[in-house]
C-alpha positions in Angstrom: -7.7 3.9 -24.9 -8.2 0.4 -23.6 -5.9 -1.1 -21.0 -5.4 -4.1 -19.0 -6.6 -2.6 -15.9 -9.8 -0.8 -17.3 -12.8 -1.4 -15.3 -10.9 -3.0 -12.4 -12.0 -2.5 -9.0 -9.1 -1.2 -7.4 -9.2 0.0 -3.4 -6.5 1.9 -2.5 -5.7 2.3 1.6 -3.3 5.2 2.3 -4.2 7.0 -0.7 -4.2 10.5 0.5 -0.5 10.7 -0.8 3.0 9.7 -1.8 2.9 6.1 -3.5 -0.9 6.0 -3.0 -1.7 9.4 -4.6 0.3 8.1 -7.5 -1.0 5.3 -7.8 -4.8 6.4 -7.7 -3.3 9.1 -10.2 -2.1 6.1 -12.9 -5.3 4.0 -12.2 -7.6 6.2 -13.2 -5.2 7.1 -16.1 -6.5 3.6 -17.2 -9.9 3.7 -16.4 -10.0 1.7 -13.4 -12.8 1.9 -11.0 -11.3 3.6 -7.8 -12.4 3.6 -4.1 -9.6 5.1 -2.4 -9.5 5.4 1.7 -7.2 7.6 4.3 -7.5 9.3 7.2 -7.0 13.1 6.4 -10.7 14.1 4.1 -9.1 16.9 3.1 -6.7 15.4 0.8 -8.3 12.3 -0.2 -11.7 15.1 -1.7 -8.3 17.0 -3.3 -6.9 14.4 -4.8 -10.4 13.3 -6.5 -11.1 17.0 -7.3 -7.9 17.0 -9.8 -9.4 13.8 -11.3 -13.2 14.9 -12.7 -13.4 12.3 -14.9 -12.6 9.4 -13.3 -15.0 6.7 -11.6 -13.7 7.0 -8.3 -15.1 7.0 -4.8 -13.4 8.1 -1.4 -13.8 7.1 2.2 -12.3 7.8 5.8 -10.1 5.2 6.9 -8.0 4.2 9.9 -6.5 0.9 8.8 -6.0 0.2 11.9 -9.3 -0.1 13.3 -10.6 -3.4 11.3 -14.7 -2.0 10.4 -13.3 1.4 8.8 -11.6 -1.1 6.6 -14.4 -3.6 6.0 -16.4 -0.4 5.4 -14.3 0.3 2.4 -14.7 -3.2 1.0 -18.2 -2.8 1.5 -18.7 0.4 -0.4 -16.4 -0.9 -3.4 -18.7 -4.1 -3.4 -21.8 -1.9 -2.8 -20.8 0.4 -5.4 -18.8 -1.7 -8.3 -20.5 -5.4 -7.6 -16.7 -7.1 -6.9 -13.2 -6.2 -5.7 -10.6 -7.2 -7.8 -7.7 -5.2 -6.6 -6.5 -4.3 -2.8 -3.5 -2.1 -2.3 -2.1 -2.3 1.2 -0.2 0.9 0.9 -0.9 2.7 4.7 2.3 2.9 6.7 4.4 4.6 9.0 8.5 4.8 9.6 9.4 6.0 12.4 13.6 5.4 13.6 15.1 5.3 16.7 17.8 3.2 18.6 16.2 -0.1 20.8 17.4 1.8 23.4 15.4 4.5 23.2 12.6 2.5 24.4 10.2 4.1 22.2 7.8 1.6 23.0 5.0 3.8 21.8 6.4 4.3 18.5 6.7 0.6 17.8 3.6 -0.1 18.8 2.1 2.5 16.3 4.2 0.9 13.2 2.7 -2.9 14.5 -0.7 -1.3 14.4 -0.6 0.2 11.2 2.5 -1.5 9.2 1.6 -5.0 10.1 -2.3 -5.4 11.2 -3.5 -2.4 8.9 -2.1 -4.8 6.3 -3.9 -8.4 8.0 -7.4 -5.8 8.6 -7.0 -5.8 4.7 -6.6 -9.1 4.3 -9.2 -10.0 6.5 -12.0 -7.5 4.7 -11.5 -8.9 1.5 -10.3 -12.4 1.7 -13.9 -13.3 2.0 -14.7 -11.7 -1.2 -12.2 -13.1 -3.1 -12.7 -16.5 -2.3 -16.4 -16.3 -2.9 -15.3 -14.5 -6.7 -12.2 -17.1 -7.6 -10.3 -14.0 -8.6 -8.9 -11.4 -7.0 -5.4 -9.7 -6.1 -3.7 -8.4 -3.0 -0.7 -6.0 -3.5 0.5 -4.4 -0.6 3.4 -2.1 -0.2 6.9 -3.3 1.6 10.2 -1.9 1.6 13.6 -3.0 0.8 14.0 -2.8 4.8 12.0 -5.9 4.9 15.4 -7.2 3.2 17.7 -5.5 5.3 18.1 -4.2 8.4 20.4 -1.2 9.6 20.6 0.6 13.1 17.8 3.0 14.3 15.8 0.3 11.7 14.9 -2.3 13.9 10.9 -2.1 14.4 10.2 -0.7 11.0 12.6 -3.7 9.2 10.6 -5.8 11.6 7.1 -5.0 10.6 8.3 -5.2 7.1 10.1 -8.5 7.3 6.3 -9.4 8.6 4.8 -8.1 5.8 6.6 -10.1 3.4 5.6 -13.5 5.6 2.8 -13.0 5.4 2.4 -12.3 2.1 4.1 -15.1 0.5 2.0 -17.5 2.9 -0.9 -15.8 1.2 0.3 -16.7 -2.0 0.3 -20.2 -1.1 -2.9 -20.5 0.5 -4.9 -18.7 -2.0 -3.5 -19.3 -5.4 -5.9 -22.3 -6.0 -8.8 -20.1 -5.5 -7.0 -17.9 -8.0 -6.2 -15.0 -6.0 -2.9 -13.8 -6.5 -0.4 -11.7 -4.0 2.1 -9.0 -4.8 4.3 -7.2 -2.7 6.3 -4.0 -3.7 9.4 -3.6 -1.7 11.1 -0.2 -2.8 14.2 1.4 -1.8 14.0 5.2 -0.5 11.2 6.7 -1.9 10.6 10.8 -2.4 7.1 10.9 -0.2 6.1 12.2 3.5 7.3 9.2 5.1 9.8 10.6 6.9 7.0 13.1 8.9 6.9 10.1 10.8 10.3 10.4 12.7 10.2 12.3 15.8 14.3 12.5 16.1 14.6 16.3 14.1 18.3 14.9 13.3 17.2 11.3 11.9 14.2 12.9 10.2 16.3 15.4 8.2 18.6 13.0 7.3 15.8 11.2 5.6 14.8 13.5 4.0 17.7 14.8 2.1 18.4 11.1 1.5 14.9 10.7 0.3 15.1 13.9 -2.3 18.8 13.5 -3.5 18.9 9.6 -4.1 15.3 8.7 -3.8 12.9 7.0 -6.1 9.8 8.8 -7.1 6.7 7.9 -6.4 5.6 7.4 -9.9 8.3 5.1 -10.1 6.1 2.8 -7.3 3.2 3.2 -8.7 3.9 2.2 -12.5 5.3 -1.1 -10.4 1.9 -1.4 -8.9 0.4 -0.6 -12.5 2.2 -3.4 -14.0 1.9 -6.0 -11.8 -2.0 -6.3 -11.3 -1.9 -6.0 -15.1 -0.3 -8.8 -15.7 -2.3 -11.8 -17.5 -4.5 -13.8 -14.4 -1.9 -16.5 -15.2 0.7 -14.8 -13.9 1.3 -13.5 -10.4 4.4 -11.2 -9.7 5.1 -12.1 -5.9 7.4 -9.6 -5.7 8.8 -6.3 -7.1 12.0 -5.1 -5.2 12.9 -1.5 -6.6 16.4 0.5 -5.5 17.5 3.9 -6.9 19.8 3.4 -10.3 22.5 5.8 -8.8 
């Protein structure tokens, strides 16, 4: 059955899982063109074993070392001719109090939360602006709205995030690429493997499975808004749990 988002090229960063794995899962659903790109192999050749008969191509990715990701661009343009879709959707979480002075901890979520996402900027911009099309999604929180204790890097990086998407917005839309960010609330995925306090990270996690969003939830967001008519660009998609 035809769709809106057959025959996109979508890339996918931080698609071994959670919000990524769903997404990949919906895409190719809808016969879109896939290169998806991780760091762990061994889910990412999983993950496109359980979809045989999709057009989909994976690749080992840090995002935050800036030629894995410009090799991903590159095998999507190699491979497809164009990019018409990245999803920003690598990230970590982890919580502590400022005065923990987990310095190394914030320095990870920078890395990854905040340059992973300007590495895929910086890949594909170029590509973009040489098509006049093209749309950047990248995934946010509802911490990048609010801020609560033990929150203050992560909000941080995400409060970033949604500067510097919005700016992209402005500075790109007359070359007609558009920008969507997708801020949920708690969602049901690993994130919370990321906090080293055992006592914060279990608290996540029973938050994340009794009130939690799934992740299919996320991804029909991401679904719908790079289907949307070129016309049209949905700068932001803020989703909370209904109860």
């Amino acid at each position: 059955m035809s769709t809106t988002n057959q025959d996109k090229v979508v890339v996918i960063m931080g698609a071994s899982s959670g919000i990524g794995e769903a997404t990949t899962k919906k895409l190719a659903e809808e016969g879109a063109k896939l290169v998806i790109a991780a760091r762990r192999e061994d889910r990412l050749k999983a993950l496109v074993e359980t979809l045989p008969n999709a057009d989909i191509a994976y690749v080992v990715a840090d995002v935050t070392n800036k030629d894995d990701v410009q090799a991903v661009i590159n095998l999507a343009v190699e491979k497809y001719g164009r990019v018409d879709v990245l999803f920003n959707n690598a990230g970590i979480m982890p919580q502590s109090l400022l005065s923990d002075l987990n310095v190394e901890e914030w320095r990870q979520m920078l890395d990854i939360n905040v340059m992973g996402v300007l590495n895929g900027i910086a890949a594909v911009l170029p590509i973009m602006q040489q098509q006049q099309s093209g749309h950047i999604v990248t995934t946010a929180s509802e911490a990048g709205h609010v801020v609560f204790q033990q929150g203050a890097v992560y909000s941080g990086t995400k409060f970033a995030v949604r500067a510097i998407m919005e700016t992209l917005r402005q500075e790109e839309r007359k070359n007609n690429i558009r920008s969507t960010l997708i801020s949920p609330g708690t969602v049901d995925t690993e994130l919370h493997l990321t906090i080293s306090d055992p006592e914060r990270r279990e608290w996540i996690e029973n938050l994340q499975r009794e009130v939690g969003l799934q992740t299919s939830d996320v991804a029909d967001a991401v679904v719908y808004a790079i289907g949307t008519p070129p016309t049209v660009n949905v700068s932001e998609v803020l989703l909370v749990p209904a109860n």
